[in-house]
mmJSON file of the N, C-alpha and C atoms, coordinates in Angstrom:
{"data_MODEL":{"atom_site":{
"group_PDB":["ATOM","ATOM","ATOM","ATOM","ATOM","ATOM","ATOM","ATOM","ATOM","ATOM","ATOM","ATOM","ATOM","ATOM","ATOM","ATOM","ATOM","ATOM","ATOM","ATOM","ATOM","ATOM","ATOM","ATOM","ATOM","ATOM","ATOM","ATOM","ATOM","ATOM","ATOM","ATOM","ATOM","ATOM","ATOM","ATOM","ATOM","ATOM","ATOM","ATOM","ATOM","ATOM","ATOM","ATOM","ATOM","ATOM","ATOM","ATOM","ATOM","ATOM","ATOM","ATOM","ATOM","ATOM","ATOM","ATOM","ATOM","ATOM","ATOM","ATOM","ATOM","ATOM","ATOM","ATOM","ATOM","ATOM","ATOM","ATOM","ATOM","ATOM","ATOM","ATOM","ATOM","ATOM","ATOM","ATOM","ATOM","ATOM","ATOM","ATOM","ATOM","ATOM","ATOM","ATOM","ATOM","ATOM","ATOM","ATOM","ATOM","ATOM","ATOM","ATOM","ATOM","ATOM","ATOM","ATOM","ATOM","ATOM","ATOM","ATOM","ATOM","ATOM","ATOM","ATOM","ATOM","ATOM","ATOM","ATOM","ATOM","ATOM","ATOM","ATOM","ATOM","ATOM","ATOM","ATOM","ATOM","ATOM","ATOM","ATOM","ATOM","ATOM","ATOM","ATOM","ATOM","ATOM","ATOM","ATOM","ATOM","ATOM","ATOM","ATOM","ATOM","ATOM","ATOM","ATOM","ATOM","ATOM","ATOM","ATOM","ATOM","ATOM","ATOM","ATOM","ATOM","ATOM","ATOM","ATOM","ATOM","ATOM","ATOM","ATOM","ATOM","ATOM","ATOM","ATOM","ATOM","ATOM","ATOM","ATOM","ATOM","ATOM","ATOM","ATOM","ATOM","ATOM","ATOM","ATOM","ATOM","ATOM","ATOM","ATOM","ATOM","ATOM","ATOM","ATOM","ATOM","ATOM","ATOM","ATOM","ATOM","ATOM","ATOM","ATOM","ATOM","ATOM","ATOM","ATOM","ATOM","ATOM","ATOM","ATOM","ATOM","ATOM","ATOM","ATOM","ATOM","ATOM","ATOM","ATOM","ATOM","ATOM","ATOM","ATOM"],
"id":[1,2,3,4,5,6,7,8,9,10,11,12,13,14,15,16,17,18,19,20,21,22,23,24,25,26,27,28,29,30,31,32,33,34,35,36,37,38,39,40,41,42,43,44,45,46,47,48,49,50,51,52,53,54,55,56,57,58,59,60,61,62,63,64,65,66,67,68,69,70,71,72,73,74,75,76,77,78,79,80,81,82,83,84,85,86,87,88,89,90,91,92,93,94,95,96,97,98,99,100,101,102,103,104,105,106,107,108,109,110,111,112,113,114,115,116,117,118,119,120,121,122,123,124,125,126,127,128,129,130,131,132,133,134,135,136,137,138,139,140,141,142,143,144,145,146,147,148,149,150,151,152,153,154,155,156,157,158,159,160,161,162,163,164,165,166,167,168,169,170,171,172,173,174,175,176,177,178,179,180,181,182,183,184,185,186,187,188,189,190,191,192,193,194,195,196,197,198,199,200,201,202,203,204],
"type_symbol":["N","C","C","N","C","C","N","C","C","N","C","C","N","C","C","N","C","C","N","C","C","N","C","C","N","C","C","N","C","C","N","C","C","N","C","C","N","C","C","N","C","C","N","C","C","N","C","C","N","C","C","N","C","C","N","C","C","N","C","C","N","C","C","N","C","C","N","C","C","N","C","C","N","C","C","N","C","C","N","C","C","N","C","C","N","C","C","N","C","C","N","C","C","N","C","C","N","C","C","N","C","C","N","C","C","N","C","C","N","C","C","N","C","C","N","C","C","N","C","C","N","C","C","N","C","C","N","C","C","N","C","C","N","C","C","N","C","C","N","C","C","N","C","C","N","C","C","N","C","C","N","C","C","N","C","C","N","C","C","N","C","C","N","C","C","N","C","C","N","C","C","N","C","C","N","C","C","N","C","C","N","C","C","N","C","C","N","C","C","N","C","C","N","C","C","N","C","C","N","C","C","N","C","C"],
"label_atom_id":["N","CA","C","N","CA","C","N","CA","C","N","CA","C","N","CA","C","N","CA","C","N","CA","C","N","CA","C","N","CA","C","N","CA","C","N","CA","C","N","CA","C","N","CA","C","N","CA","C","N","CA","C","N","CA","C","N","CA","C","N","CA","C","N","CA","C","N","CA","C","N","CA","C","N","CA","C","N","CA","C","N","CA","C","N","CA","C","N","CA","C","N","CA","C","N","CA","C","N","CA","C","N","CA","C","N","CA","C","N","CA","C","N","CA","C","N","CA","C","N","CA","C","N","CA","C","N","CA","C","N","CA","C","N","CA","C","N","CA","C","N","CA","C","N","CA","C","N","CA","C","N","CA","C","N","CA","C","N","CA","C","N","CA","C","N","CA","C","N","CA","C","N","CA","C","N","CA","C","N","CA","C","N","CA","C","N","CA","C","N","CA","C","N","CA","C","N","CA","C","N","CA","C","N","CA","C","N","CA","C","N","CA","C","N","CA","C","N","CA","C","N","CA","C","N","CA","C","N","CA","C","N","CA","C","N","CA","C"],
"label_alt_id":[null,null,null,null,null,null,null,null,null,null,null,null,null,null,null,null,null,null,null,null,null,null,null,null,null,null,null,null,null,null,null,null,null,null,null,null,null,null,null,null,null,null,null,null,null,null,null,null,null,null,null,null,null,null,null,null,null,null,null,null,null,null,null,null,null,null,null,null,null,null,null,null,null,null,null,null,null,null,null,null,null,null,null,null,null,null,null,null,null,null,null,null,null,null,null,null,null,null,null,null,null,null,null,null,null,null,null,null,null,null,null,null,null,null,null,null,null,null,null,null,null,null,null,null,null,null,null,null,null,null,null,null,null,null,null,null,null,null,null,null,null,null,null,null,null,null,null,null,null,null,null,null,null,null,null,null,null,null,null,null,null,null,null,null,null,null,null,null,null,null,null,null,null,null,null,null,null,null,null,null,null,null,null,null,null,null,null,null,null,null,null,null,null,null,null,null,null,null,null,null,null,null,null,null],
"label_comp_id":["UNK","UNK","UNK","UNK","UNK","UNK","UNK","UNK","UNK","UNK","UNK","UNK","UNK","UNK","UNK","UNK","UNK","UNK","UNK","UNK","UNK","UNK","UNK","UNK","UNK","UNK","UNK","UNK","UNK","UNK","UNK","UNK","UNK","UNK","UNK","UNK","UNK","UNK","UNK","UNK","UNK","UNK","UNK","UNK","UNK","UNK","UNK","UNK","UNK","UNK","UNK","UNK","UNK","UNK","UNK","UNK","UNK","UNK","UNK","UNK","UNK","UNK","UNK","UNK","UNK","UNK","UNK","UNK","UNK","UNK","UNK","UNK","UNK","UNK","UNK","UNK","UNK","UNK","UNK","UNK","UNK","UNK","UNK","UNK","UNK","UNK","UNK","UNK","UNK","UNK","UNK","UNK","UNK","UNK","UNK","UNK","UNK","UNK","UNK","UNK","UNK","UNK","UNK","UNK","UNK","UNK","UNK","UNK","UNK","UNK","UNK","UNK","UNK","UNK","UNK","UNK","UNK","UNK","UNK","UNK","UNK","UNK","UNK","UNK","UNK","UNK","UNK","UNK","UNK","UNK","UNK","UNK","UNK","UNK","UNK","UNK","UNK","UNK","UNK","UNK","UNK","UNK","UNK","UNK","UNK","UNK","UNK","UNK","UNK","UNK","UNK","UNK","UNK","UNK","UNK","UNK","UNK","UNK","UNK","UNK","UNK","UNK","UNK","UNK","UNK","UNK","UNK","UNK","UNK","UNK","UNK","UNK","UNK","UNK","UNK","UNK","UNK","UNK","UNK","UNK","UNK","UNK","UNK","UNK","UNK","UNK","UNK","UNK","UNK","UNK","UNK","UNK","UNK","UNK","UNK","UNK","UNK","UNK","UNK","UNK","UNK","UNK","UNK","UNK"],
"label_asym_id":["A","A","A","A","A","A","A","A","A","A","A","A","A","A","A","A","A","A","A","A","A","A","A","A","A","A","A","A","A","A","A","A","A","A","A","A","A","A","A","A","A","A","A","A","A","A","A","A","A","A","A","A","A","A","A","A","A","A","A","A","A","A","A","A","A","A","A","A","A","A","A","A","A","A","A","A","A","A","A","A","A","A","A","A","A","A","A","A","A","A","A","A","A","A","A","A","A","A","A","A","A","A","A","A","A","A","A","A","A","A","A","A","A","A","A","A","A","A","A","A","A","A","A","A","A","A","A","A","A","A","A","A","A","A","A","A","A","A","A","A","A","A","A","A","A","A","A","A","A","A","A","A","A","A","A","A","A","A","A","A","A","A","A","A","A","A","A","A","A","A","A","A","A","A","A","A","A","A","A","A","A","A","A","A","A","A","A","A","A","A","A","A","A","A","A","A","A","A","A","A","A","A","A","A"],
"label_entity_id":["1","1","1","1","1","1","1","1","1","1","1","1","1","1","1","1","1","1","1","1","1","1","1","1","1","1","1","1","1","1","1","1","1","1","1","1","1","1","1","1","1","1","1","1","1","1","1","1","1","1","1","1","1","1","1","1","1","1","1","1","1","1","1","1","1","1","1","1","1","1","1","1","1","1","1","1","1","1","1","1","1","1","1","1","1","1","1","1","1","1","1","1","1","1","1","1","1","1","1","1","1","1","1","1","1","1","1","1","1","1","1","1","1","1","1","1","1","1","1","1","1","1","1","1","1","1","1","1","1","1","1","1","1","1","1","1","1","1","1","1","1","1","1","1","1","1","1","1","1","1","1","1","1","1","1","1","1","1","1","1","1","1","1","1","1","1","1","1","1","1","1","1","1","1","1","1","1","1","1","1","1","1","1","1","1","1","1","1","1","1","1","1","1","1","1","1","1","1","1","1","1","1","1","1"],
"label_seq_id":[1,1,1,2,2,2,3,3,3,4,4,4,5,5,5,6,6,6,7,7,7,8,8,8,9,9,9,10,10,10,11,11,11,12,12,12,13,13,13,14,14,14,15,15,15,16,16,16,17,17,17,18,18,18,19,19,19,20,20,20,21,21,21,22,22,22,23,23,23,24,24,24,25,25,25,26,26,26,27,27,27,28,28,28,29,29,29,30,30,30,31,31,31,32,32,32,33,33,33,34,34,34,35,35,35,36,36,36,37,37,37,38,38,38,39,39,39,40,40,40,41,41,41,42,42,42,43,43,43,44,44,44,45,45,45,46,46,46,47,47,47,48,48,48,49,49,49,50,50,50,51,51,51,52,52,52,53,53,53,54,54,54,55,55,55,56,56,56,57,57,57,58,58,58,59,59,59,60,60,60,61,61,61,62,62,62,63,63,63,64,64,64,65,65,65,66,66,66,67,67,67,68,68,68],
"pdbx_PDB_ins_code":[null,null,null,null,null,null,null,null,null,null,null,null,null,null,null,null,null,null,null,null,null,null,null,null,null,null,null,null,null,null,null,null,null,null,null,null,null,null,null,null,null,null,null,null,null,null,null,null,null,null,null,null,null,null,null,null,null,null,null,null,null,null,null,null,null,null,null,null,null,null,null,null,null,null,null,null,null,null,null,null,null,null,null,null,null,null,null,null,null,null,null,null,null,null,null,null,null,null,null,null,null,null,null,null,null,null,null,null,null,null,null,null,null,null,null,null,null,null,null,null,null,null,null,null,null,null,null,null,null,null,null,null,null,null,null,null,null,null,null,null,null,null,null,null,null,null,null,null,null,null,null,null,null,null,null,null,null,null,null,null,null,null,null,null,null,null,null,null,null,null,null,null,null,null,null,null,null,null,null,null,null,null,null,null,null,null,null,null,null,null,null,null,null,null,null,null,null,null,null,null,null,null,null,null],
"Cartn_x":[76.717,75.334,74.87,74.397,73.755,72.605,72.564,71.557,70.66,70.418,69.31,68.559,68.899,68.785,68.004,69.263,68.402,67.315,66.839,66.171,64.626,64.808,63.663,63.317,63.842,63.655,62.865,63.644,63.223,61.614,61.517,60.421,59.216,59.787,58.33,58.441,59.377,59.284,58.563,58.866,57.789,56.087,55.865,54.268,54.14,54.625,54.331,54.838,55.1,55.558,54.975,53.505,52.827,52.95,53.18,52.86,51.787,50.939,49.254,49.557,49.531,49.269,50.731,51.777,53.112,53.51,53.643,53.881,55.289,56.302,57.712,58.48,59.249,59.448,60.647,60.317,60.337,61.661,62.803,64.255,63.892,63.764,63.715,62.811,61.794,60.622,61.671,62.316,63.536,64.371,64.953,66.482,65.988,64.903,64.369,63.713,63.362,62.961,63.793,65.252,66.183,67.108,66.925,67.614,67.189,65.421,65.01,65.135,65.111,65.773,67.208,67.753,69.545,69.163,68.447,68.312,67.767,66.324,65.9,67.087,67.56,68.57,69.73,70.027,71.479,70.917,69.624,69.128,68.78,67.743,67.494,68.098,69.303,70.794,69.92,69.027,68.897,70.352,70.006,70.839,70.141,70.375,69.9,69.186,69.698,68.834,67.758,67.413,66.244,65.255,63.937,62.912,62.195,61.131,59.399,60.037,60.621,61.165,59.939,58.527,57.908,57.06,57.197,56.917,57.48,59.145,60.109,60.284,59.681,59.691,58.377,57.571,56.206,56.291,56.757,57.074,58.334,59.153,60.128,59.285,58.584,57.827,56.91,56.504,54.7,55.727,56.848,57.388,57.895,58.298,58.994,57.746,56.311,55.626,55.136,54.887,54.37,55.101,56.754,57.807,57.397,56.886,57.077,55.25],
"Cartn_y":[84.955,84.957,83.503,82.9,81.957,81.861,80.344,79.953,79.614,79.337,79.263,80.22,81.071,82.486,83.416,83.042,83.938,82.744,81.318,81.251,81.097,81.24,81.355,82.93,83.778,85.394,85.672,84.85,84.549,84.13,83.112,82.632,83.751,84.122,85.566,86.249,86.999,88.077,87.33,86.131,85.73,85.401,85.326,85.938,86.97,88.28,89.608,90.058,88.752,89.189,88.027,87.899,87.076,87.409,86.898,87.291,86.718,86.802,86.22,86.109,87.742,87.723,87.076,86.427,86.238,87.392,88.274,90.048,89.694,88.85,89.064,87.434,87.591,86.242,85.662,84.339,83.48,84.135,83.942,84.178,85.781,86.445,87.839,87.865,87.418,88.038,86.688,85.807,84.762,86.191,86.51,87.131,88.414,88.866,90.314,90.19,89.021,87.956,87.907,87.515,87.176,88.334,89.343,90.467,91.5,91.428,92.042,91.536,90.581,89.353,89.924,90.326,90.015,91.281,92.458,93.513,93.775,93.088,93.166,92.342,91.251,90.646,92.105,92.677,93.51,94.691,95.047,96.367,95.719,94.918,94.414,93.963,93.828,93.053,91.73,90.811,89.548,88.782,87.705,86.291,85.116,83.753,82.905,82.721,83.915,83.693,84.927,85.284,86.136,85.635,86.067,85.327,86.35,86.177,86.534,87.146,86.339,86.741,87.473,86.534,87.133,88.407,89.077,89.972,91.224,90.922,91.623,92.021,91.223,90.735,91.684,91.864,92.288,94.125,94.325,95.367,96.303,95.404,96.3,96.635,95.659,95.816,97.019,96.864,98.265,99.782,99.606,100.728,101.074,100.111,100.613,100.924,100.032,100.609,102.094,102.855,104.106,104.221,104.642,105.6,105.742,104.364,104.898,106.049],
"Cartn_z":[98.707,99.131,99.243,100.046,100.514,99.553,98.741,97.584,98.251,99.234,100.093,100.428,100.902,101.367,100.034,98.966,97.381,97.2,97.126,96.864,97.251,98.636,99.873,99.042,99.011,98.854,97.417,96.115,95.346,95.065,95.988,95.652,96.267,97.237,97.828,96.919,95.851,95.535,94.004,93.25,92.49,92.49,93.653,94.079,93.906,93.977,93.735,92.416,91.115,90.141,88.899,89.549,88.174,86.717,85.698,84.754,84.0,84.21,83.9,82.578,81.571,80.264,79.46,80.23,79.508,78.874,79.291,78.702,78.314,79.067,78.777,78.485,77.855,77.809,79.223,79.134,80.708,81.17,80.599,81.047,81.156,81.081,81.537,82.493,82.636,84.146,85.19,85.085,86.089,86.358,85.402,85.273,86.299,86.211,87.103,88.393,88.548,89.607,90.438,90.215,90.696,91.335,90.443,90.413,91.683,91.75,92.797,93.911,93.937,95.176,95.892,94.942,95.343,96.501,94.864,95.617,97.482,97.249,98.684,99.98,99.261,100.653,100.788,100.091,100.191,100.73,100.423,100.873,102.432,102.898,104.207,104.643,104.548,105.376,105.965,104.779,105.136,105.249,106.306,106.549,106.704,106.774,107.001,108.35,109.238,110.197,110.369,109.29,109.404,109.237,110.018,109.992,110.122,109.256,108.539,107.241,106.813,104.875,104.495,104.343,103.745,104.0,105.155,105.287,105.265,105.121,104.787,103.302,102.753,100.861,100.475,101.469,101.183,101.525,102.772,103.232,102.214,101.652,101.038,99.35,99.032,97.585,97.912,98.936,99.155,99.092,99.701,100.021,98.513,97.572,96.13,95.435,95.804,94.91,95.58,96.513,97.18,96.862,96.324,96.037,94.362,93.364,92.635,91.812],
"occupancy":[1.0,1.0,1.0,1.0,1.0,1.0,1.0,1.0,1.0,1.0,1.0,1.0,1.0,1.0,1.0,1.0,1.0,1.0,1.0,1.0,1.0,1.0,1.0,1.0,1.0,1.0,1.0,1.0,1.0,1.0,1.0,1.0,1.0,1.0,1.0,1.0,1.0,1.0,1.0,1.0,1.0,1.0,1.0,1.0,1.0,1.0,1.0,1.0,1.0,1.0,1.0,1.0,1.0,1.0,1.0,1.0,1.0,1.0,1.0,1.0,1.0,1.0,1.0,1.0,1.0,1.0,1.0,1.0,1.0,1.0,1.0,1.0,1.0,1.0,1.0,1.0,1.0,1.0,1.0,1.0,1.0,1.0,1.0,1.0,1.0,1.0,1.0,1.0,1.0,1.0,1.0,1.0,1.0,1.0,1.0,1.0,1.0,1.0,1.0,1.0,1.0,1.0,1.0,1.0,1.0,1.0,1.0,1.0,1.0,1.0,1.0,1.0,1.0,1.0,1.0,1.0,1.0,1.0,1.0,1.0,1.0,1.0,1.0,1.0,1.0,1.0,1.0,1.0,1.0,1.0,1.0,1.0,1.0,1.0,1.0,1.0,1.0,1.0,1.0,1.0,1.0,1.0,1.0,1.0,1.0,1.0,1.0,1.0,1.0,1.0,1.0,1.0,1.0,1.0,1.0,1.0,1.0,1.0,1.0,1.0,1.0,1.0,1.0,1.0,1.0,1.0,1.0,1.0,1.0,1.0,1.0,1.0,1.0,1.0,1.0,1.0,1.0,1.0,1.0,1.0,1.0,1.0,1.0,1.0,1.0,1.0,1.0,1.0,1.0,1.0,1.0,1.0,1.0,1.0,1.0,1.0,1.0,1.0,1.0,1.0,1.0,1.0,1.0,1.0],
"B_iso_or_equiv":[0.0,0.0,0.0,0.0,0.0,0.0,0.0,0.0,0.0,0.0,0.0,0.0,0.0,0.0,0.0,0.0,0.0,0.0,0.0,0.0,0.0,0.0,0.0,0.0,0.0,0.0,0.0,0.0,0.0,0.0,0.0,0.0,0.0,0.0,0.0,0.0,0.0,0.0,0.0,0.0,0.0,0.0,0.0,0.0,0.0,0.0,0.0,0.0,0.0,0.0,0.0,0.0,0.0,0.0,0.0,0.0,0.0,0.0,0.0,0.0,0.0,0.0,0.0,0.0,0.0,0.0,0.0,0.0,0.0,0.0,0.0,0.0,0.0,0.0,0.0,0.0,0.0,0.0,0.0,0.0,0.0,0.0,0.0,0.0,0.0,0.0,0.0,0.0,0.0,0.0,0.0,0.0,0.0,0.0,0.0,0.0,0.0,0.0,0.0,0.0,0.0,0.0,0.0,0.0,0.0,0.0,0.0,0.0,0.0,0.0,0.0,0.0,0.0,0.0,0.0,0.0,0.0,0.0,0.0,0.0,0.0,0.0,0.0,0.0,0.0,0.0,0.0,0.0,0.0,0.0,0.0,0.0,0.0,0.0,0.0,0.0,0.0,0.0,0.0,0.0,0.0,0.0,0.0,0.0,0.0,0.0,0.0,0.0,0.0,0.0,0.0,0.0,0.0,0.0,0.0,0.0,0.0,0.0,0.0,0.0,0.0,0.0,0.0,0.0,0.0,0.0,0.0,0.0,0.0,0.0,0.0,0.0,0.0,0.0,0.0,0.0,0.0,0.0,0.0,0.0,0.0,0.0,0.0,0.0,0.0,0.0,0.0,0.0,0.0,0.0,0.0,0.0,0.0,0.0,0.0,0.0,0.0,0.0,0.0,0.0,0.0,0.0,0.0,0.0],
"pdbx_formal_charge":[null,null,null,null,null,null,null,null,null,null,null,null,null,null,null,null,null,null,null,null,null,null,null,null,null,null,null,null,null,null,null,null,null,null,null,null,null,null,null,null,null,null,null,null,null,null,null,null,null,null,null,null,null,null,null,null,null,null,null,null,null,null,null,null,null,null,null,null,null,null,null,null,null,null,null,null,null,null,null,null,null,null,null,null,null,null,null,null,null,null,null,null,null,null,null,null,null,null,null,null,null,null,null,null,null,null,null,null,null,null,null,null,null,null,null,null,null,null,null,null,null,null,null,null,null,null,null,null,null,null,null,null,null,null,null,null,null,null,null,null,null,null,null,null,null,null,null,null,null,null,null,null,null,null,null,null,null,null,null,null,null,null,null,null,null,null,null,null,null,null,null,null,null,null,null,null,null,null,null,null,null,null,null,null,null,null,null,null,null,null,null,null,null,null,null,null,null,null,null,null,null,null,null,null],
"auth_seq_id":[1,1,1,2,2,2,3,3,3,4,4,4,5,5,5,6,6,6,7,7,7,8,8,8,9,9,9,10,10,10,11,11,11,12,12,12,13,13,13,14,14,14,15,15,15,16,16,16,17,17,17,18,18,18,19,19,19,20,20,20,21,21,21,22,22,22,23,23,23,24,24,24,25,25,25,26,26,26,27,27,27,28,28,28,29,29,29,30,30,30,31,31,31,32,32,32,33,33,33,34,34,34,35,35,35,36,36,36,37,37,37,38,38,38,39,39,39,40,40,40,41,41,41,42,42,42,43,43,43,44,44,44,45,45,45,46,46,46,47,47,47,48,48,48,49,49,49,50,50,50,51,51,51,52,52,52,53,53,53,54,54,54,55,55,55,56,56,56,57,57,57,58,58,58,59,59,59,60,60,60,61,61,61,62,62,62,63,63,63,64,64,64,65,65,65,66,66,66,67,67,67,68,68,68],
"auth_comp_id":["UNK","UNK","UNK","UNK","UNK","UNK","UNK","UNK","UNK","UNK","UNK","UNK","UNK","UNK","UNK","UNK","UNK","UNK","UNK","UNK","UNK","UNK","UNK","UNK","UNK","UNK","UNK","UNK","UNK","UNK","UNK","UNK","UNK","UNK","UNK","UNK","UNK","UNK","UNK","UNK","UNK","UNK","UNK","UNK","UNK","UNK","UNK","UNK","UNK","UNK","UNK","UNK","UNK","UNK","UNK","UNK","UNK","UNK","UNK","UNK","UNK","UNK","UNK","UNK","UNK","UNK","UNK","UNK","UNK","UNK","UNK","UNK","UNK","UNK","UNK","UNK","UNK","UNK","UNK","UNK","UNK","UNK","UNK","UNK","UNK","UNK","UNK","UNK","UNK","UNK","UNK","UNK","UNK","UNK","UNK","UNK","UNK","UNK","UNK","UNK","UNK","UNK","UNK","UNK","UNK","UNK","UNK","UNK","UNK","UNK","UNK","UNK","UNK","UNK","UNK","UNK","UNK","UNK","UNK","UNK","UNK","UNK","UNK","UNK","UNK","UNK","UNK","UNK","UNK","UNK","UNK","UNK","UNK","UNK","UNK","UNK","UNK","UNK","UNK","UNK","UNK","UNK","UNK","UNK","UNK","UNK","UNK","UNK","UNK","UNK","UNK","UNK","UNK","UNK","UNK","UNK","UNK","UNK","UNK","UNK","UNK","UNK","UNK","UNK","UNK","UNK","UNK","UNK","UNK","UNK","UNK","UNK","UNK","UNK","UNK","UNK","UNK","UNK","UNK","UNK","UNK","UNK","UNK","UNK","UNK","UNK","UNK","UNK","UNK","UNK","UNK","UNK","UNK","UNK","UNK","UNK","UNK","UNK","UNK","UNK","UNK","UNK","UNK","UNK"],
"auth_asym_id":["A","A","A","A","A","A","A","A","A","A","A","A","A","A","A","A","A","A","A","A","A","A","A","A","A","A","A","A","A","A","A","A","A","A","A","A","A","A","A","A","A","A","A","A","A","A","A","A","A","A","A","A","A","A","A","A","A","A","A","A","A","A","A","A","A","A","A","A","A","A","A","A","A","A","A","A","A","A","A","A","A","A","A","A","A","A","A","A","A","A","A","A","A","A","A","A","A","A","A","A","A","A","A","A","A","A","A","A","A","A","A","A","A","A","A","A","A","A","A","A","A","A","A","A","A","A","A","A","A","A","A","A","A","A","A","A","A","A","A","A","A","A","A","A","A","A","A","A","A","A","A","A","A","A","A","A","A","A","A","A","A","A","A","A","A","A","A","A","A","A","A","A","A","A","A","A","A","A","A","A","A","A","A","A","A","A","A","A","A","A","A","A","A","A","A","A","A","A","A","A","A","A","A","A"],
"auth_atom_id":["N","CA","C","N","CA","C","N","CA","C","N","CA","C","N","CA","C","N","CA","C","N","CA","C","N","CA","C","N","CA","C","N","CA","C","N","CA","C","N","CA","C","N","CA","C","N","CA","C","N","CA","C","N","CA","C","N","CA","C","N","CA","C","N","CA","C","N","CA","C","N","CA","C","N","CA","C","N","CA","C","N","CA","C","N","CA","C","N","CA","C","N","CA","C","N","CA","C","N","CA","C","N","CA","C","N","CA","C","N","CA","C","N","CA","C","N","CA","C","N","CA","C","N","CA","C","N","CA","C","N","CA","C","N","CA","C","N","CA","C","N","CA","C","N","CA","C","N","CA","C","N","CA","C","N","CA","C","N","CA","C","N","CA","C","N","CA","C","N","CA","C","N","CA","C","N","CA","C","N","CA","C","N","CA","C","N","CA","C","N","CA","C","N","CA","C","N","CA","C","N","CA","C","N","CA","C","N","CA","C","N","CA","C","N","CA","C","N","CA","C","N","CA","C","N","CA","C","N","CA","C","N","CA","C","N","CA","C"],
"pdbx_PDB_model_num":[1,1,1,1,1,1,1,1,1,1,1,1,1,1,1,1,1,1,1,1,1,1,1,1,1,1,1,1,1,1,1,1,1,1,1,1,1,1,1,1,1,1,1,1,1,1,1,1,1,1,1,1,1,1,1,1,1,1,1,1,1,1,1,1,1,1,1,1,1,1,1,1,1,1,1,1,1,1,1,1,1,1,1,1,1,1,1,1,1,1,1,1,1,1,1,1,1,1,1,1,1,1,1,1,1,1,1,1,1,1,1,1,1,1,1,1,1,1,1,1,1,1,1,1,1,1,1,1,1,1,1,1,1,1,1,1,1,1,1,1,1,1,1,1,1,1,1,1,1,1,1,1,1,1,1,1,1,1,1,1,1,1,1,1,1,1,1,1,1,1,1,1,1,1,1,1,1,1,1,1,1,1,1,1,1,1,1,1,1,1,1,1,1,1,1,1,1,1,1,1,1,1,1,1]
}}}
């Protein structure tokens, strides 16, 4: 996977994953951060040449949250 790629993805999916009150400690809300990342590039067959990440990042989160 392209570290570029996880970390462009990364960084959208940490806007939709504030932790205001510090509910969890740092290495775990990174480690799940990261994790949903991998997830959305492998589920959206992102590449480096995909373009509007963040609306792809946004669109795949609305849809996990209406499922759950």
């Amino acid at each position: 996977m392209n570290p570029i790629l996880l970390a462009e993805v990364t960084l959208e999916v940490a806007d939709y994953r504030p932790d205001v009150n510090t509910n969890y400690p740092r290495a775990q809300w990174r480690w799940e951060t990261v994790a949903l990342a991998i997830e959305i590039i492998t589920a959206c067959n992102l590449t480096e040449e995909s373009e509007d990440i963040d609306e792809t990042v946004t669109n795949y989160l609305s849809q996990q949250e209406a499922l759950s």
